[in-house]
N, C-alpha and C positions, 0 to 999 in steps of 0.2 A: 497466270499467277504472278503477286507482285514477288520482284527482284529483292533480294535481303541488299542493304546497304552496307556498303563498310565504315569502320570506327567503332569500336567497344568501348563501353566505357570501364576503365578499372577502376573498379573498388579498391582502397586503401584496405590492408591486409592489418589484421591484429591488432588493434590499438591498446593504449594501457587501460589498464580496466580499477577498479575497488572489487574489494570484496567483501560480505559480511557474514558476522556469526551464524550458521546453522542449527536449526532446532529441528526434532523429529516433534511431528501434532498428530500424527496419526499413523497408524499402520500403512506403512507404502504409500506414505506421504510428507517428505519432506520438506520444509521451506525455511528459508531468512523470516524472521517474524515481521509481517506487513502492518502498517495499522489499519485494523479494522473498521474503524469508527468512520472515519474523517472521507471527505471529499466522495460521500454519498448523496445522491439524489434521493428526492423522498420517495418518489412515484415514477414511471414508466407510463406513457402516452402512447397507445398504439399511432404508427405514423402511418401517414396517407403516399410515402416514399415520394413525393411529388410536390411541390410548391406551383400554385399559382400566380403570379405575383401581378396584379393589376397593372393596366398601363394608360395611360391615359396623356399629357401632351408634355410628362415629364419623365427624365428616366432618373429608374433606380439605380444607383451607383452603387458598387459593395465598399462597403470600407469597414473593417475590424471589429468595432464595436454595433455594428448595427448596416442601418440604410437612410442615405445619404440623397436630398432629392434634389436634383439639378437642372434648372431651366430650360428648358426645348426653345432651340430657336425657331423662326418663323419665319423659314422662306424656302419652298419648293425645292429648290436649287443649289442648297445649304451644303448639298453632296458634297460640292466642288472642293469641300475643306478637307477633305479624307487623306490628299494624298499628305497634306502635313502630320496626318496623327501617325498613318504609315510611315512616316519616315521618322519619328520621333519614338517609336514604339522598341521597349529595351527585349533585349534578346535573352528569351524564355532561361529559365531557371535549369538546373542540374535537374533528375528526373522528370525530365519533361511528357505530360501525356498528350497523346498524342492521338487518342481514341477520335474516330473521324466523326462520330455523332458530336463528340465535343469540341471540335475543332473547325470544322467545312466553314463555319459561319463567318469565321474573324474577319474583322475588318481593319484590322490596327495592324496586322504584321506580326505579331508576336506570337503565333501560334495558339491563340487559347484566346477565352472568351469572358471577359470582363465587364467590367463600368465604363471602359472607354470605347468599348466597342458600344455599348448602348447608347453613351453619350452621342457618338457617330452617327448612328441608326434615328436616334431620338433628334439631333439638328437636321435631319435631312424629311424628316416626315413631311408627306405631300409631295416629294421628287417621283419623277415618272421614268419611263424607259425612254422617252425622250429629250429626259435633262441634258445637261453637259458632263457631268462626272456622274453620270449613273452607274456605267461601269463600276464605280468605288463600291459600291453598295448593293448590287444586283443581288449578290449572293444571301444577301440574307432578306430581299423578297421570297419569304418562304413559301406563302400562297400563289406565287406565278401571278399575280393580277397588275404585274405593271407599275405598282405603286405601293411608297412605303407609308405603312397605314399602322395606325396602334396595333394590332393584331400582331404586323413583325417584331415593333418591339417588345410585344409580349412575347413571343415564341423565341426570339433571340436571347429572351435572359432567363430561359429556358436552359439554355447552353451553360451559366455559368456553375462553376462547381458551390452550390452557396444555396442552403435550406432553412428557412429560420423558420420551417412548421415542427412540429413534434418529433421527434426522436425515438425511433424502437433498438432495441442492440438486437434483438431476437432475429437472425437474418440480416441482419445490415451488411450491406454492403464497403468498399475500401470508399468507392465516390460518395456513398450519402454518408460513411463514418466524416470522412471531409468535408462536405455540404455541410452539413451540422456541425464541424467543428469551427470552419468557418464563417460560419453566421452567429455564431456563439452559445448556441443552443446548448451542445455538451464542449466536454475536455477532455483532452489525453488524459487526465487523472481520471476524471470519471468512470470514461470508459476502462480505463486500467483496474480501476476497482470494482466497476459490474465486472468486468468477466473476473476477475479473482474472487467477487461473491457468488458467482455462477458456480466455478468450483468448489467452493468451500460447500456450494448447499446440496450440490448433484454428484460433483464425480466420487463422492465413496458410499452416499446414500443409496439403497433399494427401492427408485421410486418406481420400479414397474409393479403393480401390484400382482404381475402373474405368479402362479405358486414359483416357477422353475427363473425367473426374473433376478437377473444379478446388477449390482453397482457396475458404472462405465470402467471403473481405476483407470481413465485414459491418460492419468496426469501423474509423474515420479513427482516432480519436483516445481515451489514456482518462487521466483525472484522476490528478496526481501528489498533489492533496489527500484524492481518497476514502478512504481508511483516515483520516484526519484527521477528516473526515465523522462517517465510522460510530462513532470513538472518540466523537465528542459527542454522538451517537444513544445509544450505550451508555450515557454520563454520564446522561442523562438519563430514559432508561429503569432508572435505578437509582436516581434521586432522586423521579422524578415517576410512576414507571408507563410502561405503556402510550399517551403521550400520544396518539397516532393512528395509523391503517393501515398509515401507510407508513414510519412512524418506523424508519430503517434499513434500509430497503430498498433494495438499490440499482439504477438507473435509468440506460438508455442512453434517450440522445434527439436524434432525426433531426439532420444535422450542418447544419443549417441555424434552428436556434434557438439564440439566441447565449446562451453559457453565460462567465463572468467568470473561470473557472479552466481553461480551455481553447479553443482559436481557433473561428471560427467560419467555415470553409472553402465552404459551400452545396457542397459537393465539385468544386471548380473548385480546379487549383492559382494559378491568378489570385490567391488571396485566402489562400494558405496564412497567412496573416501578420495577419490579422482576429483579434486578443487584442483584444473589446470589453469595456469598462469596466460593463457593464450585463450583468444577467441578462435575457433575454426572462420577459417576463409570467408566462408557463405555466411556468416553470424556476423564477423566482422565489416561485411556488404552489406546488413541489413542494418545495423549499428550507425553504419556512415549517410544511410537514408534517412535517416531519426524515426525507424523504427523503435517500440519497447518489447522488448524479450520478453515476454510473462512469463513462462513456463518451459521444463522440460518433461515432454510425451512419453507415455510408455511403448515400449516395442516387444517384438519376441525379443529374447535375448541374444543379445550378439549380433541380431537381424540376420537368425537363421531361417525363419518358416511364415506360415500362414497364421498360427495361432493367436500372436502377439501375447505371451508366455513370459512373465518376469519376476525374475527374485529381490529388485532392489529392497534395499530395507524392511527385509522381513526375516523372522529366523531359517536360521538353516536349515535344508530340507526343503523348505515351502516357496511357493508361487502362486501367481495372479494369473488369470487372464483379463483382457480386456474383453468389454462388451461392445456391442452395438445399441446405440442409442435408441433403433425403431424397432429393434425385438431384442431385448437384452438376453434373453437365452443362446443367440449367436453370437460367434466371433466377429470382432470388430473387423477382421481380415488383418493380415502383415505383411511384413514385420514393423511397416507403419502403422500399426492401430491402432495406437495412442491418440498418432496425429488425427486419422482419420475418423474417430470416436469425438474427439475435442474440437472438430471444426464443424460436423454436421449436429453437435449437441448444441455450437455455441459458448463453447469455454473460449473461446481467441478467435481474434479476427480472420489471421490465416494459419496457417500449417507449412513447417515443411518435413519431408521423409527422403528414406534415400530409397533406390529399387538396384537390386541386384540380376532380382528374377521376377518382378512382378511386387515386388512391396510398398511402392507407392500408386500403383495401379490395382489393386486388388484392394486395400484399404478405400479408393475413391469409388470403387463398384459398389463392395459391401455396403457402404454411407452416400450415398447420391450424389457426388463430391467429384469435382475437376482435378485431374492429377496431370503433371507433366515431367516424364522422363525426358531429360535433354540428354543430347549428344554426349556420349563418354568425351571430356573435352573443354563444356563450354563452363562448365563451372568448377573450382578447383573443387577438390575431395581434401585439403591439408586439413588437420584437425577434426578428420570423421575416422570413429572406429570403423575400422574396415572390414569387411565380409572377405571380398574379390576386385582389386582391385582392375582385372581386367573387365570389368563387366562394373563397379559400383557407379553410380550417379546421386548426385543429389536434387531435388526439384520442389515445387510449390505444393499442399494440398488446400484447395479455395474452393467455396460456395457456388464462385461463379468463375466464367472465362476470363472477364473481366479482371477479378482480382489474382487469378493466377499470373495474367500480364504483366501486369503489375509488379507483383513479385519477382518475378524471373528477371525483371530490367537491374535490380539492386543485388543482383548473386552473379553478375558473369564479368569475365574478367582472368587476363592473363598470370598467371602465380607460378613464378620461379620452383617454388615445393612443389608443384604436379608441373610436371615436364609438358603431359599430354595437354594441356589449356592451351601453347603454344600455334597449335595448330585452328586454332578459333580466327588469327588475326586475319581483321578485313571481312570478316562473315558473320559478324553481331550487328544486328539493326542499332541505331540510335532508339528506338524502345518497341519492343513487341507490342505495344499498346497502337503504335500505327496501322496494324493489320489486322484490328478490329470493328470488321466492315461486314454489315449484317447483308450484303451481298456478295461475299466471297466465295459465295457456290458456283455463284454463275459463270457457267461458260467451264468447269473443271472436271476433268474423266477421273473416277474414282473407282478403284478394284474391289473386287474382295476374292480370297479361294471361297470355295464353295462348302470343302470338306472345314473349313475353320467354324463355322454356322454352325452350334449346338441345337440340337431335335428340342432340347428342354421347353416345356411351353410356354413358357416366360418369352423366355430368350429369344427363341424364334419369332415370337409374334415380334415383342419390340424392334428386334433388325428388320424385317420384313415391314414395319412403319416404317422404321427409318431410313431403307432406301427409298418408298416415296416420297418421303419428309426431304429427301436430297435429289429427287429426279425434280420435284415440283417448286426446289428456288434453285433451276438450271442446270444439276450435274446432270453428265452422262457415268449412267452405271454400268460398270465393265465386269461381269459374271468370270469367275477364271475356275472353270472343273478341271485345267489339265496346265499346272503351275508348270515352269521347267524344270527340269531332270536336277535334282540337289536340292530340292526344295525343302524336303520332306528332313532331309540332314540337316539342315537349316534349323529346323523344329525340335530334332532329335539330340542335339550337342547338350549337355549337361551342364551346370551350374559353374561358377567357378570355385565354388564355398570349398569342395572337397579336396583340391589339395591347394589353394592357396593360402588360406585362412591364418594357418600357423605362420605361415609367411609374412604374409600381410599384416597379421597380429602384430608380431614382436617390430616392425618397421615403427608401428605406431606407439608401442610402448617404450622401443629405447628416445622416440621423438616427442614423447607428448604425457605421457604417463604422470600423473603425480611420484613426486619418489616417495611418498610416504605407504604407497600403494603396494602391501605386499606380496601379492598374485601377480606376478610380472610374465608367466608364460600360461602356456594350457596346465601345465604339470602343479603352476601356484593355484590355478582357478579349481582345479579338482583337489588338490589338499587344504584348500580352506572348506568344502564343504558347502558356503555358502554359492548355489548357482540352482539353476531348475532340475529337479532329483534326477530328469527323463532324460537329460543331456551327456549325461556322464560319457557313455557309450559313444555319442557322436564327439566330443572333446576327446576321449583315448585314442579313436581314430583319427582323427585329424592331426591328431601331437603326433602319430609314427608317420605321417608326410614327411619324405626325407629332400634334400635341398636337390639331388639328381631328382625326384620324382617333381617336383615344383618345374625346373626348369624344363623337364621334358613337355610341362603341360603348356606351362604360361611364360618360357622363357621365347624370345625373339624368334625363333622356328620351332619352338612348341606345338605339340600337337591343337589345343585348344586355340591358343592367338593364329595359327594358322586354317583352324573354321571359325573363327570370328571374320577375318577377312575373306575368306572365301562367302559367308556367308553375308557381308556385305558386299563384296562386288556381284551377286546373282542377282539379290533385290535390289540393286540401285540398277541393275539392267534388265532387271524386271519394270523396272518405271519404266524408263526410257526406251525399251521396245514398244510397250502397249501406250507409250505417252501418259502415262497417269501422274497425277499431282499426288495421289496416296493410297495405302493399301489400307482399307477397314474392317473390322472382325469384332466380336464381341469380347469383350474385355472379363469375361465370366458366364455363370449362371450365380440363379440368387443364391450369397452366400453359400457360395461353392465358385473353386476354379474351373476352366474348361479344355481337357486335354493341354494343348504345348502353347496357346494363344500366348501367355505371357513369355515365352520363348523367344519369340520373333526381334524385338528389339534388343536386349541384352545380347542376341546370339548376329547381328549385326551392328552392333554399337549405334544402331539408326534411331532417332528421336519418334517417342512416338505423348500423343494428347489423350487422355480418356476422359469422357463427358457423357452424364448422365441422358441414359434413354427415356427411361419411367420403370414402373413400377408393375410388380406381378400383381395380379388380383384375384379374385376368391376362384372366378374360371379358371383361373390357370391352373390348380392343383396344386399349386408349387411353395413359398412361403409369402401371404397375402401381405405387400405392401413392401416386399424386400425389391432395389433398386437392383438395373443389370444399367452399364456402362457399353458406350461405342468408344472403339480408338481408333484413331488416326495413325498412322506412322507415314512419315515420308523421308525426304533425303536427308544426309546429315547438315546440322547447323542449318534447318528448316523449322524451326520452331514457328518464326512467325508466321509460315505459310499456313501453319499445321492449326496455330492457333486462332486464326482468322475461321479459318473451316469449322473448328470446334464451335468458336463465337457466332457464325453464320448458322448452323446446325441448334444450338442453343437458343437463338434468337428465332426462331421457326418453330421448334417445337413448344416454344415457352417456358422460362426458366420455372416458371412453378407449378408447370406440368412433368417437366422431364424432374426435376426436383422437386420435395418434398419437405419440408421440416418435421422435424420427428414430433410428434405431441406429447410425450412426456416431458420433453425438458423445456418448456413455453417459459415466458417474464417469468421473474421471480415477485413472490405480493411486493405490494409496495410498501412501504416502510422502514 
């Protein structure tokens, strides 16, 4: 397995923000008013995700506005000029990706695959493996045949991040959102405004025509600033390039990270009126990449359950559920299921959610959707309402591995406001995008218990592929029927929601609250009325947690923090006696959780990945076309190992085999 490198990058914390007027347009849906009109395409081109781009005795150089064609010199030998461009080649950008399909090739030094690397490639054609500076160039003889022939340089500009064929949003990708915005095809406004007309046509709409078929409502709230956003993403992608991944992307995030251009509801209407003056941590990281915010997701409330249940901005007494995009009579899963409703529908590029116990992994099962739980650690929690703070995480919900990568490189980073970040330093890669190597199976011993393996016959089948789908690109599969002795304890330790909550609560309200905000404890959130009817009972209990019962559980020799750690040192010597790089289990059954699976990593703060397996089918009995999920967990501050293996495991089964896109929610007509 590759070694994680040290140097984090930190993210700049909080920047100042604007903010704009608030309008309610719809029941449980509020936003800044966007313009409608302006900075629409007329039509949508299904895209062929793919460019081929002729080659012939000139190369195409990317530049801004288009393609740029430049003279092939004419001499065998031409290689020999390499090492100057290598040594002239300026040292890669902030966000650096790092992905080895897009990189292996460079010839210039700068990590990444451009016009000058074509250039290179394109003066050297007709050089053989017997030139003088062959070496310079070998690497990107892709065909092995000794000689660089137009074919290399067509496969080399292959590499570059740059698409000027058609444009789909419907599944797009973070690289072909980029490809295309770099060739100029679309623009961050554009794309800012498809998916804000994606919402506006689908998330409160009934378009499943089943009798029992409900609206997604994955969406509370969306940005009256993002087209504002994506305009200085543009700006700047026209001055500066490419600065990073996410530049112009745009981004819904769980409505319980407080964003400074939009209220911060936890989906309680208790709080409709939370406009905090601060961006959370991870928003302000994403903020710093020239991501655009679009939207804030719906959740259960408080991000207590599975349901994703919320009262925002509705009257009192009343709530939503979210749906799921590919049978809208189920639950979208929680208590990210906003998020995970709005990234497999297609309303936003990526998603993020927080997991406590299973809420941004249970939302990626339900929706055929990449989740990653990181390390309690690697990303601050400042400015997230918090469930449990011993156990809360924040992390990506993405389409692909790829774009989970992605994401996670622009949220981590050390933050004075969470103590526990500290212990990250020297164990963040320069970007998890480097340990996206569709060989990273190879050569890795991989566990599973046996008793974790749901009978469901979905479920079953799919694990039961997928460990051939992982013996046959090189793991060895390590069967475990008889875990060690604490295992099971491991499984069994209970949440941290019941008695930290109140704790944890009021932390975040004397720190973050609107003061205009007048339900400041459990006792305000029960005497406004305004919250989900069904809650009541679990908010009265929760408010008699007394500050001795808190610390008996989650104080420093706490009963709970002291099996979190025990339950962390058993599985990290559960790795390292049997040698395994990770332990895998299914991340659910359809639309349904499975026994204590989600237990596993919250009850040792160990990072775990979850990645679509496929789909149940009409054989199976079970609900035809609902997604079941594989997870990874491995050691802490393992992310990139983890995600490599997810991206190796993805790249093998076929992303649009193991995933699916929903059919109801396809292009919108054109017009």
């Amino acid at each position: 397995m590759s070694a994680l490198r040290p140097g984090a990058r930190q993210a700049p914390l909080r920047p100042g923000a604007r903010q704009a007027p608030l309008r309610a347009d719809s029941p449980g849906h509020v936003s800044p008013a966007p313009d409608s009109t302006s900075h629409r395409r007329t039509s949508l081109v299904p895209s062929t995700r793919r460019r081929a781009l002729a080659a012939t005795t000139v190369t195409c150089a990317l530049a801004l506005g288009g393609l740029v064609a430049v003279p092939a010199a004419n001499a065998a030998d031409a290689a020999a000029g390499t090492d100057t461009a290598a040594a002239a080649a300026p040292a890669p950008a902030a966000g650096t990706f790092l992905a080895p399909y897009w990189v292996e090739l460079d010839l210039t030094g700068d990590r990444q695959v451009t016009a000058d690397d074509l250039e290179v490639l394109s003066s050297a054609l007709g050089a053989t493996s017997a030139s003088p500076a062959w070496d310079q160039v070998a690497v990107a003889d892709t065909d092995a045949d000794g000689v660089v022939t137009v074919s290399d340089v067509a496969a080399l500009s292959q590499r570059i991040v740059y698409d000027d064929g058609p444009f789909e949003i419907v599944e797009a990708s973070v690289v072909e959102m980029q490809a295309a915005m770099n060739a100029g095809v679309t623009t961050s406004v554009e794309l800012t405004q498809d998916y804000l007309d994606r919402i506006a046509a689908y998330d409160t709409a009934k378009v499943d025509p089943a009798s029992n078929g409900r609206p997604l409502r994955s969406i509370i709230t969306t940005s009256g600033v993002a087209l504002a956003a994506a305009a200085a993403a543009d700006a700047t992608r026209a001055s500066d390039g490419m600065t990073d991944m996410l530049l112009g992307v745009p981004i819904a995030v769980k409505d319980n990270y407080d964003t400074v251009d939009m209220p911060t509801t936890g989906g309680c209407g208790c709080w409709d009126g939370n406009q905090t003056t601060t961006d959370a941590a991870m928003v302000a990281g994403l903020r710093a990449s020239g991501a655009v915010i679009l939207a804030k997701a719906s959740l259960d409330e408080f991000a207590f359950g599975f349901a994703s249940e919320f009262s925002s901005y509705q009257p009192a007494g009343t709530s939503t559920l979210v749906a799921s995009p590919y049978v809208t009579s189920q639950t979208a899963g929680g208590s990210s299921g906003g998020t995970g409703a709005a990234i497999a529908a297609n309303l936003a590029g990526i998603g993020f959610g927080t997991d406590t116990g299973g809420s941004i992994r249970i939302p990626s099962s339900f929706n055929q959707l990449v989740g990653v739980r990181p390390t309690v650690g690697l990303a601050s929690r400042d400015g997230i309402i918090p469930l449990a703070l011993s156990q809360d995480t924040g992390g990506p919900i993405a389409r692909t591995v790829t774009d989970a990568a992605v994401a996670l490189d622009s949220v981590t980073g050390v933050d004075a406001a969470d103590p526990v970040t500290a212990e990250q330093q020297g164990l963040v890669p320069e970007s998890y995008t480097s340990f996206l190597d569709a060989d990273a199976l190879a050569g890795t011993r991989i566990g599973y218990v046996t008793s974790m393996v749901s009978t469901n016959r979905t479920t079953a089948r799919l694990f039961a592929e997928a460990l051939v789908t992982l013996q046959a690109q090189g793991a060895t599969v390590v069967p475990i029927s008889a875990p060690p002795s604490g295992f099971a304890a491991v499984l069994a330790e209970g949440s941290g929601s019941t008695n930290e909550f109140k704790h944890d609560l009021d932390a975040y309200v004397a720190r973050h609250l609107a003061p205009n905000v007048e339900a400041r404890s459990l006792q305000g959130v029960l005497a406004s009325g305004k919250y989900v009817p069904s809650r009541a009972g679990t908010y009265r209990s929760r408010d008699a947690v007394t500050e001795a019962t808190y610390q008996g559980w989650a104080g420093p020799t706490g009963t709970h923090t002291t099996a979190i750690a025990n339950g962390h040192a058993l599985v990290t010597a559960m790795l390292e006696d049997q040698d395994l790089d990770t332990l895998i289990y299914p991340s659910g059954n359809p639309y349904a959780a499975f026994s204590t699976n989600m237990r596993l990593s919250p009850n040792t703060g160990m990072p775990a990945v979850t990645v679509p397996m496929g789909q149940a089918t009409d054989a199976d009995g079970t609900v035809t076309g609902a997604g079941v999920n594989l997870e990874f967990l491995g050691r802490d501050y393992a992310e990139g190992d983890l995600l490599g293996l997810a991206y190796a495991f993805e790249q093998a089964t076929g992303p649009s085999q193991s995933r699916t896109a929903p059919g109801l929610y396809g292009p919108l007509p054109a017009g």
